[in-house]
C-alpha positions, -999 to 999 in steps of 0.1 A, spaced: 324 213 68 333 225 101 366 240 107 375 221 136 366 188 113 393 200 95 420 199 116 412 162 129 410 154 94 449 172 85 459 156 118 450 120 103 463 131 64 496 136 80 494 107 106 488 86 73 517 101 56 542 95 84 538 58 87 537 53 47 568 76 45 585 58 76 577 27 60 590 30 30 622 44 45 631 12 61 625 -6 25 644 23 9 675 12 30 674 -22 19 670 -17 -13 695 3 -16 726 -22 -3 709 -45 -24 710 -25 -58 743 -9 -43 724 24 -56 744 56 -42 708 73 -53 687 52 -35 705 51 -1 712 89 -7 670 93 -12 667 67 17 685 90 41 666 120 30 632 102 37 648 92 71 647 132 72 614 137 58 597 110 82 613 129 114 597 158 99 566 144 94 562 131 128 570 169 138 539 178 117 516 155 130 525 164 166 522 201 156 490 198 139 476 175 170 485 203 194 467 229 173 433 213 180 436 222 216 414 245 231 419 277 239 436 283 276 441 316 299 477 317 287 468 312 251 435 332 245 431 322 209 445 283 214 468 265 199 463 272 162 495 283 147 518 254 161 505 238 125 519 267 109 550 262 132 556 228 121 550 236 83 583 261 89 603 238 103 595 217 79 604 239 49 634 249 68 641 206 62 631 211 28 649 237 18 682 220 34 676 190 18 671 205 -18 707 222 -13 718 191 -3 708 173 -35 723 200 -56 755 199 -36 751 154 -44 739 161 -85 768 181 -93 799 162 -88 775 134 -105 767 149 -131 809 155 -137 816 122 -129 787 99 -133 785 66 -116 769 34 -127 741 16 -105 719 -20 -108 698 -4 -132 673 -32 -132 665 -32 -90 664 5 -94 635 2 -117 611 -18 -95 619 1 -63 610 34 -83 578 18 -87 574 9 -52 585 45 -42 558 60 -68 531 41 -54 536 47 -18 548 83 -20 520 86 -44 492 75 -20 505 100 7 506 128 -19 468 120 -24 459 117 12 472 155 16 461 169 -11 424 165 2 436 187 29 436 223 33 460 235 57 493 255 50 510 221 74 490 200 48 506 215 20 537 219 30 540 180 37 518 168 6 553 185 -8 573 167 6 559 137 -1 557 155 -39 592 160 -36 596 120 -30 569 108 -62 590 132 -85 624 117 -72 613 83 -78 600 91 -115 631 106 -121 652 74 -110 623 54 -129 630 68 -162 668 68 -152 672 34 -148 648 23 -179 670 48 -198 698 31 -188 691 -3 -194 694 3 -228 714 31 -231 746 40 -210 737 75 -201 742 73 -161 744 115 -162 707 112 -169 698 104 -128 713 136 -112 702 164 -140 666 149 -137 676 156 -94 688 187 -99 655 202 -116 634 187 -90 656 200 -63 650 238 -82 611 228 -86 611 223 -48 629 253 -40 605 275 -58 573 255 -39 594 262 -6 598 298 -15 565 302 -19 547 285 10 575 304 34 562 336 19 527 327 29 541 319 63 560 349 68 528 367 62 506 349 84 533 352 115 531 388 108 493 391 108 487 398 73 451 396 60 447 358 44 454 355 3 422 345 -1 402 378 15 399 413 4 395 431 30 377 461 6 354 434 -5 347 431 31 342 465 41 316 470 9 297 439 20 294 457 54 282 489 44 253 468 19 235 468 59 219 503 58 225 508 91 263 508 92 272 548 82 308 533 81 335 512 95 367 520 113 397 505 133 391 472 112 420 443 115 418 414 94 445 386 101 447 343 102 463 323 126 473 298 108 460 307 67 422 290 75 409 302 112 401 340 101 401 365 127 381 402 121 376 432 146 358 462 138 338 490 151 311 501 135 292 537 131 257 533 131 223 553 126 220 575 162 183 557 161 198 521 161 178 501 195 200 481 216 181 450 200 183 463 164 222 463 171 219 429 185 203 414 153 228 436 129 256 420 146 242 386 143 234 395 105 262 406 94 285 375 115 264 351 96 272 367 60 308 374 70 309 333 77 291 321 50 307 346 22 345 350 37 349 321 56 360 342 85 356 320 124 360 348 152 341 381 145 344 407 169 320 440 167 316 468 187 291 494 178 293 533 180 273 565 173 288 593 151 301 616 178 317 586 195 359 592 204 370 559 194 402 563 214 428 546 194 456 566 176 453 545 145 413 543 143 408 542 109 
């Protein structure tokens, strides 16, 4: 799969997820006068938040698939990871939020139509649970970041599912916002997590998934490569993979030797690391490589 089919296939995951979330947001607020559910119109108004911040994510990721201009050599890849910041930024205010809303609820517990509260749960599972596995098929860190929020909403709604089941038959109305509390501390670990990944990409980190010594040693496997120096590995935005070395090379080495070497070893680099814009420049031992850092 190409990796520009990719991004027109997060651009239409998230696209999806906006206009289900947005959907259901409406619904939410209706359902909520009519249950006169604090939880539900509470969860309504965080969707209302979630929705804006999906539409931010869809227009992010839609701007990454530009192409490259003078101004911005490499394009427009990491507005998607821009969008999956802000939108952790969202999520991680919205999870204090709920913590800040379980709390006094959780002294004081307050009573709700337990009954309408069940069958909107469902609704919410369903439709929240549809987005979740549109994104999940995707693979960016934007992708993730909103199948989360969207996670986020599916594990709300089971919590107010098995709530309002609960208290049907038992009065135990303190059951709602402990349940919102621990996902509110599950999301906080996910958001933690994904912004640590972010923080690294922005500061041009080599991706999770790559080793850059299993890249060096799959280099030197050409026996015309004496060694490798001034190698930089980064991402721009945790998928397009970025690699520039210069390589030392037998004194012998033709012009169109080198040509096919570089070609060779682009094509395992692709095919084995998954890594889109290789650049190589070729040297002889008693080259100066002229950078202070060339190692």
């Amino acid at each position: 799969m190409s990796h520009n089919h990719n991004h027109h296939s997060a651009t239409d995951n998230i696209s999806t997820a906006f206009f289900l979330n947005l959907f259901f947001t409406i619904i939410e607020f209706i359902g909520g006068i009519y249950t006169n559910s604090l939880a539900i119109t509470s969860d309504a108004i965080h969707d209302l938040g979630d929705s804006i911040s999906l539409g931010m994510a869809w227009y992010f990721q839609k701007l990454s698939n530009k192409k490259p201009t003078k101004t911005y050599s490499y394009g427009f890849k990491r507005f998607s990871l821009l969008g999956a910041i802000i939108n952790s930024v969202i999520l991680l205010v919205g999870s204090i939020f709920i913590i800040i809303e379980a709390i006094p609820r959780i002294i004081t517990p307050e009573h709700a139509n337990a009954k309408g509260m069940m069958w909107f749960a469902v609704l919410g599972i369903l439709v929240n649970g549809a987005a979740v596995l549109k994104l999940r098929k995707g693979t960016s860190i934007n992708e993730r970041v909103v199948s989360l929020h969207m996670l986020e909403d599916v594990l709300g709604w089971v919590a107010v599912l098995i709530a309002s089941i609960v208290m049907q038959f038992w009065d135990i109305p303190i059951l709602d916002p402990i349940l919102s509390l621990l996902i509110a501390l599950f999301i906080l670990y996910n958001v933690f997590k994904n912004g640590r990944e972010s923080v690294r990409i922005i500061l041009q980190g080599t991706p999770i998934q790559i080793s850059s010594d299993e890249v060096r040693a799959k280099i030197l496997e050409f026996k015309q490569v004496k060694s490798i120096h001034d190698s930089h590995l980064w991402t721009m935005d945790g998928e397009y993979n970025v690699l520039t070395m210069h390589l030392i090379v037998q004194e012998s080495l033709t012009w169109n030797e080198g040509k096919i070497l570089k070609k060779n070893i682009r094509k395992v680099l692709h095919d084995e690391f998954h890594l889109e814009h290789i650049t190589i420049e070729i040297e002889i031992s008693d080259e100066d490589c002229g950078y202070i850092d060339c190692v």
